[in-house]
N, C-alpha and C positions, 0 to 999 in steps of 0.2 A: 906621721901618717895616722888616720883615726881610722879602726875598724869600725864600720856601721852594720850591724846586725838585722835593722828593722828598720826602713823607710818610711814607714811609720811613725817612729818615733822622729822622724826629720819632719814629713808635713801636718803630723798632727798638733797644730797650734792653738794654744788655750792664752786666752788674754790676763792677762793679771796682775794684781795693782799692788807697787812696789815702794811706794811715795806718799804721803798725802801733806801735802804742802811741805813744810821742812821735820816731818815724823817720818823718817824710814823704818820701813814694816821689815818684816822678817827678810833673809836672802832669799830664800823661795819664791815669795810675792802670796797672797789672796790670790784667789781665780776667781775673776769678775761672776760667775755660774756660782762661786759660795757665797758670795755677800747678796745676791739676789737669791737664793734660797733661805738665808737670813731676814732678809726682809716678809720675804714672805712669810714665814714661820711665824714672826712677829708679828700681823698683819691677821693669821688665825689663830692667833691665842688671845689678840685685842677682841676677835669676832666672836669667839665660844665664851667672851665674859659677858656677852648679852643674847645669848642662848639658853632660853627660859630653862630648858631642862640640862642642862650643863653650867650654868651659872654658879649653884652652890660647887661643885667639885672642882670649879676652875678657880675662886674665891680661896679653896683654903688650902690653895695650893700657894706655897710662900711667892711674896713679886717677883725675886732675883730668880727663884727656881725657873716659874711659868715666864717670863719676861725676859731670860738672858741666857740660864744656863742651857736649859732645852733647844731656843732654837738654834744657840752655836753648834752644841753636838746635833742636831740634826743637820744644820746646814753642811758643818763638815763630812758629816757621814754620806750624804746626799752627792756633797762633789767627789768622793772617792769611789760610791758605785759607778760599774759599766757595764751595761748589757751588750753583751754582742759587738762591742767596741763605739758605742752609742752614749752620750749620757743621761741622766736620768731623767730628766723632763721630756728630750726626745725617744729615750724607752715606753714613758711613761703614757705619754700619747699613742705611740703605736699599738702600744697593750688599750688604752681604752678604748680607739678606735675602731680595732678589730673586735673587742668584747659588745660595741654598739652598731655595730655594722648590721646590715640585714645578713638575715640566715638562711636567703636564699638563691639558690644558683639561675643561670636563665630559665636551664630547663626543668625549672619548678620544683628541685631536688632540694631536699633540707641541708642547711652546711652544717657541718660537726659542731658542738661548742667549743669553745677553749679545753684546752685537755682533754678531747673525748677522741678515743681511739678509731682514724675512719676504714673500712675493710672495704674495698673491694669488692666488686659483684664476680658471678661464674666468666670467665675468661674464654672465650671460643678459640682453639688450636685448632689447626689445618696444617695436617702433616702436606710438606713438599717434597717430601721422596729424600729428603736427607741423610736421613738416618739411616739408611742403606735396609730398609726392613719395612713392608708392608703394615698395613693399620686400620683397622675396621672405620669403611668410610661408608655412606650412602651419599651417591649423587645424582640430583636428579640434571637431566636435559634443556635446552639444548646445551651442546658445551664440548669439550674434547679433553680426554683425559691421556695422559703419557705414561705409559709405564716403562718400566727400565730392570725389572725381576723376571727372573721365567717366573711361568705364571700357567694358569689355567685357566681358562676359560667355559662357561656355562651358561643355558639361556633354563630362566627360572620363569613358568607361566603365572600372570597374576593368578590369585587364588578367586574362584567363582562367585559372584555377587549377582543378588536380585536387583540393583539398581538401576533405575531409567538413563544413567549418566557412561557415557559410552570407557569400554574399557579401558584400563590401563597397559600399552603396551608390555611388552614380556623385555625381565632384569635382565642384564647379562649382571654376572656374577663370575669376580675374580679371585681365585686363589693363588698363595705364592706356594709354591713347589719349595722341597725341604734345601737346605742348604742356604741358601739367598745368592744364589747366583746372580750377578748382574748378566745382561743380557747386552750382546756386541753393539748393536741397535735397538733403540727404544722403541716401543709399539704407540700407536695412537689411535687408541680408540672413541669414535665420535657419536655424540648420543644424537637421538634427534627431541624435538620439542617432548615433556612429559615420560620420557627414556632414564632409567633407570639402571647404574652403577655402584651393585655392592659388592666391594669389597671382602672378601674376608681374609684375616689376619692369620688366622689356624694355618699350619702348613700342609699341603695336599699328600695325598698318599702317590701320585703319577711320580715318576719320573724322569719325563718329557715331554716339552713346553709345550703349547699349540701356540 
């Protein structure tokens, strides 16, 4: 019986050439991915020897160096990286894809570059009475609100303005009574249009509910 630890290593299949006519290569085989990293290799060092400004330093670099030894260690180095369980030409596109991708989102936001750390804007919380503990809210109208704390109750008049613009009804204003008593039944109080629901958090001095 074979323990198999990674299934992975079961369908991860790499092709790799084991023969080449009556010359058997090593037991392991070439991995079809290093002999085409090879070529390629070979392919830009034939190309940087007719690169005006790289021609002299590619010149007097010996043939076997620049022509055999370099692109095998690079070839074999190349098939041994793995990003992410990727190999390195499909790593290698991902990385350039996203580094030439547009940098911007639909909604006309800049996207982060490569490596740049992205934060987060102010996050809006809306306490739901969870926490078993009131929390300075303002809420305006229409709408219903539920409470579940003794509590107190208060109507706060807007404060006087010379404006031509008709007023603003008067807050009710809740305080929670000390203890945090839950209360047997919940209250529901309902605003009407431009009605006005503050909370406050501080605990009252009563101690009994309305």
């Amino acid at each position: 019986m074979m323990e198999i630890r990674s299934y992975r290593r079961v369908f991860d299949l790499e092709r790799r050439i084991y023969r080449v006519d009556r010359l058997r290569l090593n037991p392991g085989g070439l991995p079809v991915r290093g002999v085409v990293y090879f070529l390629v290799a070979i392919a830009m060092a034939l190309a940087l020897r007719h690169v005006p400004l790289l021609r002299v330093p590619a010149n007097a670099v010996p043939w076997y160096l620049r022509d055999l030894i370099l692109p095998g260690a690079s070839a074999a180095l190349l098939s041994v990286i793995s990003v992410e369980g990727r190999p390195f030409h499909l790593a290698a596109h991902a990385i350039a894809r996203y580094a030439l991708g547009a940098r911007w989102l639909s909604s006309l936001q800049r996207c982060p570059a490569p490596g740049e750390l992205w934060c987060p804007g102010a996050i809006l919380c809306l306490p739901d009475g969870s926490d078993s503990r009131m929390r300075h809210v303002r809420y305006t109208g229409p709408g219903a609100v539920l409470i579940s704390l003794r509590h107190e109750r208060a109507v706060r008049a807007p404060a006087a303005s010379l404006s031509v613009w008709p007023r603003r009804p008067p807050a009710v204003v809740v305080r929670e009574l000390p203890g945090r008593c839950p209360m047997d039944e919940g209250q529901v109080i309902a605003l009407g249009p431009r009605a006005r629901l503050l909370v406050d958090a501080s605990p009252g001095k009563r101690r009994e509910a309305r």
